[in-house]
N, C-alpha and C positions, 0 to 999 in steps of 0.2 A: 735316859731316853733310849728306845729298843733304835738300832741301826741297821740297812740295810745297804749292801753296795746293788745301786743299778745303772746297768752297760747298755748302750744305744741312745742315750739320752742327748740331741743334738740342740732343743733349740726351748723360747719359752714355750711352743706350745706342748712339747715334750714334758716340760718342769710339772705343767698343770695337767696334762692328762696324766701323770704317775700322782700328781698330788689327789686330783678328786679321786681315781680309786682306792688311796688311802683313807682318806677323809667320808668317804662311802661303808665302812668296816665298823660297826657296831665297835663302839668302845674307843675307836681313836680320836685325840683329839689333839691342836697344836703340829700337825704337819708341817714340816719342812723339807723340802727337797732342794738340793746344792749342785747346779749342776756341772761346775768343775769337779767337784771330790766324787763326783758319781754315785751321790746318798740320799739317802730319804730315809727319814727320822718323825717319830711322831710320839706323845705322850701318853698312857694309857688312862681313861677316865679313869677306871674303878681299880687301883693299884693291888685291891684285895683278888680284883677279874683281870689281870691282864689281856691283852690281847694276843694271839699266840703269833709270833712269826711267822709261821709256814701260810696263816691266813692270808698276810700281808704280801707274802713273797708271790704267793698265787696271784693274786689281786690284780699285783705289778704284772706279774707272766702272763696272765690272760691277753693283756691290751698291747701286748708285743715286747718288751721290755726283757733283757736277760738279769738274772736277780743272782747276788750271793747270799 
């Protein structure tokens, strides 16, 4: 499962706004977001197509979130 660290994360509406712009990304699917460990994690449909990271990292940074 690809991982990502994301910083600002305070509260549940925080957990679900990082999770639907994950779950919005062609190809993700199984979204989790933890937000003690400061992560978000998701499976990729098509393992042959993965998802690329930087897609996701964006995704995340658009909606205010700092991503590693």
């Amino acid at each position: 499962m690809p991982t990502i660290s994301v910083h600002g994360m305070t509260c549940d509406h925080c957990k679900k706004s990082v999770t639907s712009a994950i779950e919005n990304i062609m190809g993700t699917t199984s979204v989790s977001v933890d937000l003690l460990k400061k992560e978000a994690s998701w499976k990729d449909a098509d393992l042959a197509a993965p998802v690329a990271v930087n897609a996701v990292k964006s995704a995340v940074a658009r909606i205010g979130f700092t991503v590693e």
